[in-house]
Backbone bond lengths (Angstrom), bond angles and torsions (degrees), N, CA, C in turn:
res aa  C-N    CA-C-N  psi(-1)  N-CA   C-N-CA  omega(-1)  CA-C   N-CA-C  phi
1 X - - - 1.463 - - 1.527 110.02 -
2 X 1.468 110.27 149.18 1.602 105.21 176.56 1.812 103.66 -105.04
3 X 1.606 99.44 159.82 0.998 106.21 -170.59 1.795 98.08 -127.70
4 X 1.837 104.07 145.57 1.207 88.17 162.67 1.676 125.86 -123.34
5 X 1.165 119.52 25.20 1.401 138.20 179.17 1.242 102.84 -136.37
6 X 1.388 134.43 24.54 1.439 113.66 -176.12 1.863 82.20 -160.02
7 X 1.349 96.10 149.70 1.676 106.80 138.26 1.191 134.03 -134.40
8 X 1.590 124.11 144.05 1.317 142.71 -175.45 1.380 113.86 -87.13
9 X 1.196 117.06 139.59 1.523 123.86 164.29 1.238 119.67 -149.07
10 X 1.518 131.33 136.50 1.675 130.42 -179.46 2.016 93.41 -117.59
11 X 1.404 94.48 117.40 1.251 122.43 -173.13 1.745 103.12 -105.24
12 X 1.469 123.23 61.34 1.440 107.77 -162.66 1.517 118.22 76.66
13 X 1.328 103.87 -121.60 2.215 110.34 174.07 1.198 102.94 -119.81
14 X 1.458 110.61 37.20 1.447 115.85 156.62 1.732 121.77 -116.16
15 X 1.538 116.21 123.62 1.557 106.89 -177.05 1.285 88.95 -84.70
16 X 1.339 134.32 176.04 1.561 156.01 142.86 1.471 109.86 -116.16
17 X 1.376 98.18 123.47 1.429 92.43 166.36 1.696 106.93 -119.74
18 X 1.728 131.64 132.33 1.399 125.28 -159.64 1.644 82.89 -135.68
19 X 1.749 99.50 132.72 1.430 107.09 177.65 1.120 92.91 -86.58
20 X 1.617 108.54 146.17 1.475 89.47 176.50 1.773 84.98 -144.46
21 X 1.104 130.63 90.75 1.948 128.89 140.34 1.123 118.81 -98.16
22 X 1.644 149.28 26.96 1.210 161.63 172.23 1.533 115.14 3.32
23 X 1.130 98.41 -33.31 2.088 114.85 163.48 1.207 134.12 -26.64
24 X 1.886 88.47 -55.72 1.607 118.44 -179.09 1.158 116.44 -139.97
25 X 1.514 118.94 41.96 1.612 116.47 169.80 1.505 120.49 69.25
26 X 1.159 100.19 34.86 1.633 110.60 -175.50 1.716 118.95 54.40
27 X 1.575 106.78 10.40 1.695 112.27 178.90 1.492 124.14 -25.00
28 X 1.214 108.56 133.80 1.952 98.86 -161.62 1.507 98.93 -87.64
29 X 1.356 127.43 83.72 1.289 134.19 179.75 1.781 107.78 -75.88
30 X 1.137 135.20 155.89 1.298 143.10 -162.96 1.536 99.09 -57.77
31 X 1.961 114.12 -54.90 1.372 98.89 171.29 0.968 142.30 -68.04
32 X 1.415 118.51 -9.50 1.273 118.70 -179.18 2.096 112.43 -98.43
33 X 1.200 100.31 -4.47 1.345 107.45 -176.51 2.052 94.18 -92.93
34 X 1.352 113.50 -14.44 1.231 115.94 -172.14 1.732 103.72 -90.29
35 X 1.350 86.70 -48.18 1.877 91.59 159.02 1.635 138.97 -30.30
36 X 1.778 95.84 -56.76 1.384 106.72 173.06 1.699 98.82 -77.79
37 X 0.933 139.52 12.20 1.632 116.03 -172.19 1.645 91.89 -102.09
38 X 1.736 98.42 -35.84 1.684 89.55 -172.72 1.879 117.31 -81.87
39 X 1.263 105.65 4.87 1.418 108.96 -169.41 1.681 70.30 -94.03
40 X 1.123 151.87 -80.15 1.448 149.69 -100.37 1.426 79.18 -104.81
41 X 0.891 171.45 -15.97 2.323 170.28 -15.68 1.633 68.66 122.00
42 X 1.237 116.58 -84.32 1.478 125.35 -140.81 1.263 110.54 -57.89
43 X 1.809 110.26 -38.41 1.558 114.63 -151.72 1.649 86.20 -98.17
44 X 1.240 141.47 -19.68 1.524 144.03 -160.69 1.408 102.56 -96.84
45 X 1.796 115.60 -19.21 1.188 100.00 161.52 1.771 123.15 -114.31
46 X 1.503 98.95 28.51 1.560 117.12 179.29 1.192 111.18 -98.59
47 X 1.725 116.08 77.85 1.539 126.36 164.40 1.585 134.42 0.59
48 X 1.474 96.77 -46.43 1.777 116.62 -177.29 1.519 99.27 -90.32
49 X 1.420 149.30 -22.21 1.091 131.85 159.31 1.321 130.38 -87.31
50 X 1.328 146.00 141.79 1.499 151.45 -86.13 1.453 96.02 -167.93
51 X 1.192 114.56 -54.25 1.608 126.04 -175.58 1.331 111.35 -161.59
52 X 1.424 111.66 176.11 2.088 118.68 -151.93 1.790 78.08 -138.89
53 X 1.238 107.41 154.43 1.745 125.92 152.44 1.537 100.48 -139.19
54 X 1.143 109.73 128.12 1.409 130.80 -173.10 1.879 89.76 -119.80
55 X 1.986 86.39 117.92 1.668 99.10 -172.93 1.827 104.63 -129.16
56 X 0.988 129.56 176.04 1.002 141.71 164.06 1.481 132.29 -132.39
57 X 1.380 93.39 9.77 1.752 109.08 174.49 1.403 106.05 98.78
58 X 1.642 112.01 -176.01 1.077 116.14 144.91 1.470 142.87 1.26
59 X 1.502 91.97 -108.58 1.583 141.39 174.10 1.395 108.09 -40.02
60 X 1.246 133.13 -67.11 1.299 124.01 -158.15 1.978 89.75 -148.66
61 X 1.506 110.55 168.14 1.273 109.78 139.63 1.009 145.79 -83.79
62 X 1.888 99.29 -60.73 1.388 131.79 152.41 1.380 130.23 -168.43
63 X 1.061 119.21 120.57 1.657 119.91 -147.68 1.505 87.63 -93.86
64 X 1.400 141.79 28.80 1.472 116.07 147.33 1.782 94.32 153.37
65 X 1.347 96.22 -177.18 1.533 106.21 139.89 1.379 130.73 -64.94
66 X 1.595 108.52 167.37 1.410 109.80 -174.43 1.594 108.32 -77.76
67 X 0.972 144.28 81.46 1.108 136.64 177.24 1.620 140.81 -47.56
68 X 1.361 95.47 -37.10 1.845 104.51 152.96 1.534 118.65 -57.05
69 X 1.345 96.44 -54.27 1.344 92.29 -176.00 1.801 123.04 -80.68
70 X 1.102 117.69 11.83 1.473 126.48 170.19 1.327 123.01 -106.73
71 X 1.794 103.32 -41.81 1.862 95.07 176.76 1.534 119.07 -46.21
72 X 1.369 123.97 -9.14 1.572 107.19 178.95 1.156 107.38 -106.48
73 X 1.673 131.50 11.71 1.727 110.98 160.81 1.453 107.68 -86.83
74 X 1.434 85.93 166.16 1.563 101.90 -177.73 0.924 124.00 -119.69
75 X 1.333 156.90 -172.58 1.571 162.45 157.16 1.239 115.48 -13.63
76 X 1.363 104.02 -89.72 1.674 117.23 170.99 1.501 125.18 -21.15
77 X 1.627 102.99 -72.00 1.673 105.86 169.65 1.268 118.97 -66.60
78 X 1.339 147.20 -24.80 1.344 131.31 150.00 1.785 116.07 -39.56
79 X 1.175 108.17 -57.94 1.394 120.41 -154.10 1.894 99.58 -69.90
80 X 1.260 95.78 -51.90 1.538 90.54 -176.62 1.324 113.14 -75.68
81 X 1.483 110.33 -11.73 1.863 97.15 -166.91 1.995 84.91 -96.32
82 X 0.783 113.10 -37.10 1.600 127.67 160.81 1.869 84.84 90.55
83 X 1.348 102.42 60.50 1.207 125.89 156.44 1.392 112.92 -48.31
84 X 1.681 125.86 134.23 1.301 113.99 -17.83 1.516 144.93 -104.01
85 X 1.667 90.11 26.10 1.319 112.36 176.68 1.301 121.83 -86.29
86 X 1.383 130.00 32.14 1.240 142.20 -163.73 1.391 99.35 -58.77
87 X 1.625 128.34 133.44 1.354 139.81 166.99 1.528 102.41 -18.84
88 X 1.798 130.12 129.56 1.095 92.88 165.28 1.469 126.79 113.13
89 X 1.239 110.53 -49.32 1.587 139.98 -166.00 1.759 99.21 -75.73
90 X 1.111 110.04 130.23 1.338 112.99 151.29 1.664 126.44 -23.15
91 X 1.201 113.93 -68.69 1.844 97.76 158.96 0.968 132.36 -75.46
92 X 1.082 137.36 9.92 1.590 141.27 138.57 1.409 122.16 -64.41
93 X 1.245 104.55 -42.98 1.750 103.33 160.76 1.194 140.14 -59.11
94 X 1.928 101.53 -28.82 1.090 130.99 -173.83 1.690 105.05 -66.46
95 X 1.273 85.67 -66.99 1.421 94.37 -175.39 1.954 114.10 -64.95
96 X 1.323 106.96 -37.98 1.733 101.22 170.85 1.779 115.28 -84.95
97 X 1.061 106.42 12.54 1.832 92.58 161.85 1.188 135.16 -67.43
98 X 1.406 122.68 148.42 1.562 113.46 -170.90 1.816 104.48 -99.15
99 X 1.152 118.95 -20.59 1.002 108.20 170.27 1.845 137.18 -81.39
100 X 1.658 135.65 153.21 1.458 120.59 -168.29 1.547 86.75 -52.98
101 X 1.353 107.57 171.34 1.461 138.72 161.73 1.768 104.77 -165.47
102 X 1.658 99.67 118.31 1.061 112.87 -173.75 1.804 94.32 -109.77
103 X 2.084 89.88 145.31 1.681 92.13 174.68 1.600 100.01 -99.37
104 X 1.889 108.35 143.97 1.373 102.72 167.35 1.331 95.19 -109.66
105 X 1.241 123.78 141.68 1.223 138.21 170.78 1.432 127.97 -150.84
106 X 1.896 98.48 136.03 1.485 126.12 -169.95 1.506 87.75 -134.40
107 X 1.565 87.15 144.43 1.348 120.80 167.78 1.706 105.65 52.47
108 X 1.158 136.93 -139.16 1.674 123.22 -105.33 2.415 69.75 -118.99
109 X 1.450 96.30 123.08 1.543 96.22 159.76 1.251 119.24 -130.53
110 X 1.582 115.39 93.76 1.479 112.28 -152.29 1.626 90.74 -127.62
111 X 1.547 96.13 151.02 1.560 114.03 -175.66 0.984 113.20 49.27
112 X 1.936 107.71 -121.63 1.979 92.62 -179.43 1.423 120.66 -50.66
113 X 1.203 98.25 -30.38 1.759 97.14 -179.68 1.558 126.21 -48.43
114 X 1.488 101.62 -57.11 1.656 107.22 171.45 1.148 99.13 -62.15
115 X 1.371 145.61 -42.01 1.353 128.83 -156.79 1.646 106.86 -72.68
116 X 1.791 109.12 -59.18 1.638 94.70 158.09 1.596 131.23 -41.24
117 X 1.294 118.59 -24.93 1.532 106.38 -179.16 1.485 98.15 -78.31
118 X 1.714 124.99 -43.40 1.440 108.91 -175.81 1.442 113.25 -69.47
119 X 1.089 132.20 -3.89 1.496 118.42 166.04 1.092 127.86 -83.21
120 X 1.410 114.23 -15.44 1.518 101.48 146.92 1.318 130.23 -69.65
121 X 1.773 101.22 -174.15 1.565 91.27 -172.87 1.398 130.67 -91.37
122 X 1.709 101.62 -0.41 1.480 95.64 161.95 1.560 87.08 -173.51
123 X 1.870 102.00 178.55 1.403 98.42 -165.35 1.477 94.16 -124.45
124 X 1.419 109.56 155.03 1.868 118.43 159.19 1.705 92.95 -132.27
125 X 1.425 78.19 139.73 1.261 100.99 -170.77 1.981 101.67 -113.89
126 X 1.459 93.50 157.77 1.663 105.48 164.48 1.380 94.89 -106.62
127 X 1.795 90.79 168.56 1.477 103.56 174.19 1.708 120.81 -70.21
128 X 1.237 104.30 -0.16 1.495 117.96 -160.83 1.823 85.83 -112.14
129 X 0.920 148.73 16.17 1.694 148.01 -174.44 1.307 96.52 -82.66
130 X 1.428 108.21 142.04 1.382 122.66 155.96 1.658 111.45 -167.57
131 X 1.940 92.02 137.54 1.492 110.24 -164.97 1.738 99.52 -115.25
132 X 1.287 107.30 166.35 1.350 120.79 -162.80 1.362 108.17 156.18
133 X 1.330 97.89 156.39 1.773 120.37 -145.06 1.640 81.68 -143.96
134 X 1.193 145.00 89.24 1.422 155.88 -170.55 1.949 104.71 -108.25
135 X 1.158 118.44 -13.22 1.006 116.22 -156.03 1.719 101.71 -51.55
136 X 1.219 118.69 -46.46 1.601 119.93 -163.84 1.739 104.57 -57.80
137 X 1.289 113.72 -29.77 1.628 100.91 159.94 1.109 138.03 -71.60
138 X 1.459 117.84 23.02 1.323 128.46 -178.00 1.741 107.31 -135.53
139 X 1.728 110.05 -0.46 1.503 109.30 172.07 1.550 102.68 93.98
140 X 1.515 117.42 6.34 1.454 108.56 146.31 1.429 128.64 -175.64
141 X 1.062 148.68 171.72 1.484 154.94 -144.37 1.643 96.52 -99.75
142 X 1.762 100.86 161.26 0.984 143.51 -170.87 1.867 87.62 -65.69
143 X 1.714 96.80 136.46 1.511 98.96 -172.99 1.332 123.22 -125.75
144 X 1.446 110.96 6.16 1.547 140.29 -161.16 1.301 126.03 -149.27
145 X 1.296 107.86 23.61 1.718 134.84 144.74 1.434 96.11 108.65
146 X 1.421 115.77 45.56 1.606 125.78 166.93 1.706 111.16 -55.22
147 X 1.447 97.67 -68.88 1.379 115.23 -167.67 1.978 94.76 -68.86
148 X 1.051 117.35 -5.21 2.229 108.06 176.39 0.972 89.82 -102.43
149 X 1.447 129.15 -86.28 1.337 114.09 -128.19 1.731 108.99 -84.89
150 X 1.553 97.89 -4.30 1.622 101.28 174.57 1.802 113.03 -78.69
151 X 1.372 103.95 -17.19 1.148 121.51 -167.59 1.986 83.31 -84.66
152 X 0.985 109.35 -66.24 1.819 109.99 -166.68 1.341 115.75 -60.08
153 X 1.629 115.27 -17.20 1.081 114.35 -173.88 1.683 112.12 -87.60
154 X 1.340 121.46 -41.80 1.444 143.63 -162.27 1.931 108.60 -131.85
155 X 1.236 126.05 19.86 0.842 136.10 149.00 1.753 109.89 79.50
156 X 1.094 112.04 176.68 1.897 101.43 179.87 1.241 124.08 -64.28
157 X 1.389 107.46 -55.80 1.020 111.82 -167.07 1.792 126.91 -67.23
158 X 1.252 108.31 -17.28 1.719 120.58 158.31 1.210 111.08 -78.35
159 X 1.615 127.90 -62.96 1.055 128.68 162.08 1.768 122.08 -20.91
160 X 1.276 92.57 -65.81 1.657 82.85 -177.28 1.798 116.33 -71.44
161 X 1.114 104.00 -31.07 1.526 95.69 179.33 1.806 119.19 -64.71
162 X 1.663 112.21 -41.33 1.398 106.22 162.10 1.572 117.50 -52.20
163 X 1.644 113.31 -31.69 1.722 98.87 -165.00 1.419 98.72 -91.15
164 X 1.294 130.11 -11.64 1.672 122.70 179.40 1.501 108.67 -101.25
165 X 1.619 114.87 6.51 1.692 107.51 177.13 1.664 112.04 -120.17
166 X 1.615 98.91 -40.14 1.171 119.32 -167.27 1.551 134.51 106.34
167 X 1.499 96.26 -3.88 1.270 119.52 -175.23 1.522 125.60 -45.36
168 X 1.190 135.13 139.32 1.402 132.24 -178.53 1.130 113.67 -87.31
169 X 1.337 130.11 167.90 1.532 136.05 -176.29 1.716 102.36 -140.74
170 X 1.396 121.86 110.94 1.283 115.16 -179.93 1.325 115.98 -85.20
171 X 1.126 133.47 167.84 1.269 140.85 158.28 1.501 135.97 11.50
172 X 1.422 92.75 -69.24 1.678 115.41 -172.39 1.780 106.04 -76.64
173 X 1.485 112.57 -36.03 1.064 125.60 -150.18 1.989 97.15 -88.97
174 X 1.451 118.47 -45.56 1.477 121.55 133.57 1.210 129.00 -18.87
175 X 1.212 118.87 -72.00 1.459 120.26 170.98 1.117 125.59 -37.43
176 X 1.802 99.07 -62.23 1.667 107.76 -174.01 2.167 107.26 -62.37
177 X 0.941 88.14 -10.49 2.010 87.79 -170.77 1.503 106.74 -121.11
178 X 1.705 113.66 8.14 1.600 96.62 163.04 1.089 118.95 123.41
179 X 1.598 104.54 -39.56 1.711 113.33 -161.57 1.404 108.82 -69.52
180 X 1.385 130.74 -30.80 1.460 138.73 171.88 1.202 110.82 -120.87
181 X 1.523 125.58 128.51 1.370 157.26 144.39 1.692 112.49 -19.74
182 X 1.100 143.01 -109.67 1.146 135.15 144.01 1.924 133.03 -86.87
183 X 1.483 111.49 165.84 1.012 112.63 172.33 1.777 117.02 -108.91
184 X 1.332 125.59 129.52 1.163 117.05 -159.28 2.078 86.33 -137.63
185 X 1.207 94.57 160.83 1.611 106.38 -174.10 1.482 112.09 -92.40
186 X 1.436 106.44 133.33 1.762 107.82 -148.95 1.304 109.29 -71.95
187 X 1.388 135.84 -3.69 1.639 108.09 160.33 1.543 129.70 -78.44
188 X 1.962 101.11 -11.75 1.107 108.77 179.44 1.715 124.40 -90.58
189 X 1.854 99.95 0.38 1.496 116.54 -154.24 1.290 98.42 -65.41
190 X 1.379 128.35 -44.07 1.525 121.36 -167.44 1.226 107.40 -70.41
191 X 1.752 129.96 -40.39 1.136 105.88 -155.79 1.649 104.14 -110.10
192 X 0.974 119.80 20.22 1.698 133.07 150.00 1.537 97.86 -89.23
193 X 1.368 152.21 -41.58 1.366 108.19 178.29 1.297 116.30 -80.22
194 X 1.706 119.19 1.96 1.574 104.59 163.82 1.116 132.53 -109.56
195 X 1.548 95.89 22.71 1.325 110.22 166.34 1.474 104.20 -79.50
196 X 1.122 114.41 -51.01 1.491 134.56 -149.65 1.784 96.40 -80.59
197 X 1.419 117.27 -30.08 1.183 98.80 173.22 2.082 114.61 -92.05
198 X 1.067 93.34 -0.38 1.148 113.91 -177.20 1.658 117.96 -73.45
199 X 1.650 92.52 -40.47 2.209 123.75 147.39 2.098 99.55 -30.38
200 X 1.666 86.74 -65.97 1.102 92.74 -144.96 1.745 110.62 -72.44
201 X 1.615 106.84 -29.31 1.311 109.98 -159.05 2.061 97.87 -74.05
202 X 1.213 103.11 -5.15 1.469 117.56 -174.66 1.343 110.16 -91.42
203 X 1.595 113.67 -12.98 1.575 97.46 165.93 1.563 102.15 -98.13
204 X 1.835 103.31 -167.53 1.519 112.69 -162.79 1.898 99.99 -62.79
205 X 1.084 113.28 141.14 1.653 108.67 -175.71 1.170 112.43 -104.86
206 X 1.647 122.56 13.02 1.321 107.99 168.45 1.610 93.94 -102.89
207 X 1.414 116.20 -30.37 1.378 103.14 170.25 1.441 126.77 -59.31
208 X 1.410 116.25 -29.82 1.474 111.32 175.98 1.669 114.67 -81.71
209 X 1.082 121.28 2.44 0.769 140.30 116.01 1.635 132.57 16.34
210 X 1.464 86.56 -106.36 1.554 126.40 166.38 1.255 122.33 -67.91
211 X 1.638 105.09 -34.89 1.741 96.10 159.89 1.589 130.03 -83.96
212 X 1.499 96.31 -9.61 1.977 92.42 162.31 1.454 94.61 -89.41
213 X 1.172 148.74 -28.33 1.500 131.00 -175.18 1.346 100.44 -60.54
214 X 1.722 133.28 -51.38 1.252 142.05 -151.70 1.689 112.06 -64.57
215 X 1.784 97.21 -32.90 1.330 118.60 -172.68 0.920 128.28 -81.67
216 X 1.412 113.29 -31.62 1.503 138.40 165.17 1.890 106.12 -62.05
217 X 1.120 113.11 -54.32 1.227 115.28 -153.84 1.585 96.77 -69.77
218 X 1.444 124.59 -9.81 0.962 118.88 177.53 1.647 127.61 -68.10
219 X 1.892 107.92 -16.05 0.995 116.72 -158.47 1.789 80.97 -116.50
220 X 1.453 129.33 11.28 1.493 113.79 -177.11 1.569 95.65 -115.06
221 X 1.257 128.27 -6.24 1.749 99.90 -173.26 1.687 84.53 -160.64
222 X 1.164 115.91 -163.34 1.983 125.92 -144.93 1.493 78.04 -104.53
223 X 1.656 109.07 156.38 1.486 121.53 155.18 1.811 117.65 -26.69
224 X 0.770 139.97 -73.06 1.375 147.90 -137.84 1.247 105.49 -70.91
225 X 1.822 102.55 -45.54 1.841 104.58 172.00 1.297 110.30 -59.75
226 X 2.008 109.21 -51.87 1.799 115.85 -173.91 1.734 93.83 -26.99
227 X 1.356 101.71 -89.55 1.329 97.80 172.08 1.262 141.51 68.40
228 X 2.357 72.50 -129.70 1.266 75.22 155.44 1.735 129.80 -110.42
229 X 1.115 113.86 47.49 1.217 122.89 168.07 1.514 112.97 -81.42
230 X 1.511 97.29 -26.35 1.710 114.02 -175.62 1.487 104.22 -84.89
231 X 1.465 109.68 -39.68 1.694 98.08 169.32 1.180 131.57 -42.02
232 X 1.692 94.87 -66.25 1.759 118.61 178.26 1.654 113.27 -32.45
233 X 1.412 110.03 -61.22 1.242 148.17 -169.19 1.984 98.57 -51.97
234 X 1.317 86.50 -40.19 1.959 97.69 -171.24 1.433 88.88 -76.23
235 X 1.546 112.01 -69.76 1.801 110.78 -165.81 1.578 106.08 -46.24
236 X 1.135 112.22 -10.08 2.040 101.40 -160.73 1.666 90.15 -102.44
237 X 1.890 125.73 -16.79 1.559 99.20 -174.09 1.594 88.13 -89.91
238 X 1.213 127.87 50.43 1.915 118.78 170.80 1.415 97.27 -103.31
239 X 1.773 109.84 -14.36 1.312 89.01 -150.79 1.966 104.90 -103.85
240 X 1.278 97.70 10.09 2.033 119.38 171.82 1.617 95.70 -105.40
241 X 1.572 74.88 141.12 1.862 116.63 -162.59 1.697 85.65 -79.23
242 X 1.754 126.47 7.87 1.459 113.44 -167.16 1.701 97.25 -98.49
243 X 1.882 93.69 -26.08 1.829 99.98 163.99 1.178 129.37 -61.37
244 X 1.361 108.01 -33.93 1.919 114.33 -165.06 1.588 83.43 -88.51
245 X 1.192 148.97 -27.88 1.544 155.95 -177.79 1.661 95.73 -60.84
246 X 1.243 115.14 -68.89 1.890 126.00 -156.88 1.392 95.91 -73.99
247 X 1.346 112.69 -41.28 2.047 103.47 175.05 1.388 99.81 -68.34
248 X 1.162 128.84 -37.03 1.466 104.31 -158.25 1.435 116.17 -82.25
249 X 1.438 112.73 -44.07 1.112 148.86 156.90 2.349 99.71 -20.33
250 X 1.534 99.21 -75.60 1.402 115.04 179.20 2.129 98.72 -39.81
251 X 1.560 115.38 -60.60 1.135 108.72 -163.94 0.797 106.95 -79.85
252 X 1.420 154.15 -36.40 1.258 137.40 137.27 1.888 150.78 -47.74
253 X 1.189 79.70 21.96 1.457 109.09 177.74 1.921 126.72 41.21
254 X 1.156 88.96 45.27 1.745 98.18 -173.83 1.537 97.06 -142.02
255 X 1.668 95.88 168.03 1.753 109.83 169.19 0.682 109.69 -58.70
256 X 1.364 119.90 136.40 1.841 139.09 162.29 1.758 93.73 -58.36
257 X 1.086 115.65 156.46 1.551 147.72 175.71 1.533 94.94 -113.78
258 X 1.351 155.94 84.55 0.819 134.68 110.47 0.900 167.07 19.45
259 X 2.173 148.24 50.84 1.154 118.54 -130.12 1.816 99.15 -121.66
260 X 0.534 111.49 23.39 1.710 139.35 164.36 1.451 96.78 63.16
261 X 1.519 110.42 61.20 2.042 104.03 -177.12 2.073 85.85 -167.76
């Protein structure tokens, strides 16, 4: 399929997905947020790929929502279309995929932007990154899990001060509090996260799987369930031929072969 706000690339068992409107700062306009849902549809049901990195180049990630194109909805159509998670929608996919999707990000990831990078499953950052939740200078709040997962990631008390000032958070300062995974130097940012998912798409993929389910669930219900959600989750990878592969593989001292079942 062609795209015209986005580009695709299959790097091995790696998809890439790169926003690309350079015009306007990669702004997450409806089509282009509809864009990434059908690349991530496509690549989540493409057997031979392993894991996604969702990039925005260089230059920027994404400096926000579309803002032209939003000041004229109103109440109603938010609420009923239950904007912007509309059935369907590019962040709905985002957020329900089973496969990793790592964010690479350079330069400015503000509002929707940070919020798409936190929905993936983890972030690499350049030295040139910067996150921020700006929405309240425009007369209203973060609408796509600004105020959660910024809150779960970097704790309240940062959290709330970026979403009630607008304040930015660079790079280093991310790192040190959580919000990004490593920091890597921005000509090398893209092709270290496909390396790195490239790590990942090479182990068993129903188990990785199970270890973003395991990880996640940590942030959906109290210790005791995590648990045993993590037990269950352990007893059930005995029962893939990718387990009896990685033990045997380990005592016999060579690469596991992998056969993704």
């Amino acid at each position: 399929m062609s795209y015209e706000l986005i580009q695709v690339e299959i790097q091995g068992a790696v998809g890439l997905i790169r926003l690309h409107r350079p015009d306007a700062m990669n702004a997450l306009s409806v089509a282009l947020i509809n864009e990434v849902g059908v690349a991530l549809q496509a690549l989540e049901q493409d057997e031979a790929i392993g894991a996604i990195v969702l990039s925005g180049g260089e230059k920027v990630f994404a400096a926000g929502a579309d803002l032209k194109e939003m000041q004229s909805k109103a109440f109603t159509e938010l609420y009923l279309t239950d904007f912007p998670q509309l059935p369907g929608s590019g962040w709905e996919r985002l957020e329900r995929r089973r496969k990793p999707v790592i964010a690479a990000v350079s330069g400015y990831a503000l509002g929707g932007g940070c919020e798409m990078a936190m929905a993936c499953d983890f972030i690499l950052a350049s030295n040139t990154a910067r996150f921020g939740q700006p929405e309240i200078s425009v007369g209203t709040l973060p609408g796509a899990g600004g105020t959660q997962r910024l809150a779960r990631a970097v704790g309240k008390a940062k959290a709330m001060e970026m979403c009630l000032t607008g304040r930015m958070m660079d790079a280093e300062e991310a790192e040190r509090v959580g919000l990004v995974s490593r920091i890597v130097p921005v000509a090398e940012l893209e092709a270290e996260a496909i390396k790195t998912a490239a790590r990942i798409a090479a182990m068993s993929r129903p188990i990785a799987m199970m270890v973003k389910e395991s990880v996640d669930q940590a942030f959906e219900s109290g210790l005791s369930a995590g648990l045993m959600f993590e037990r269950r989750a352990f007893a059930s990878s005995f029962s893939f031929e990718d387990r009896t592969e990685g033990m045997a593989a380990f005592a016999e001292k060579r690469r596991p072969e992998f056969k993704h079942r």
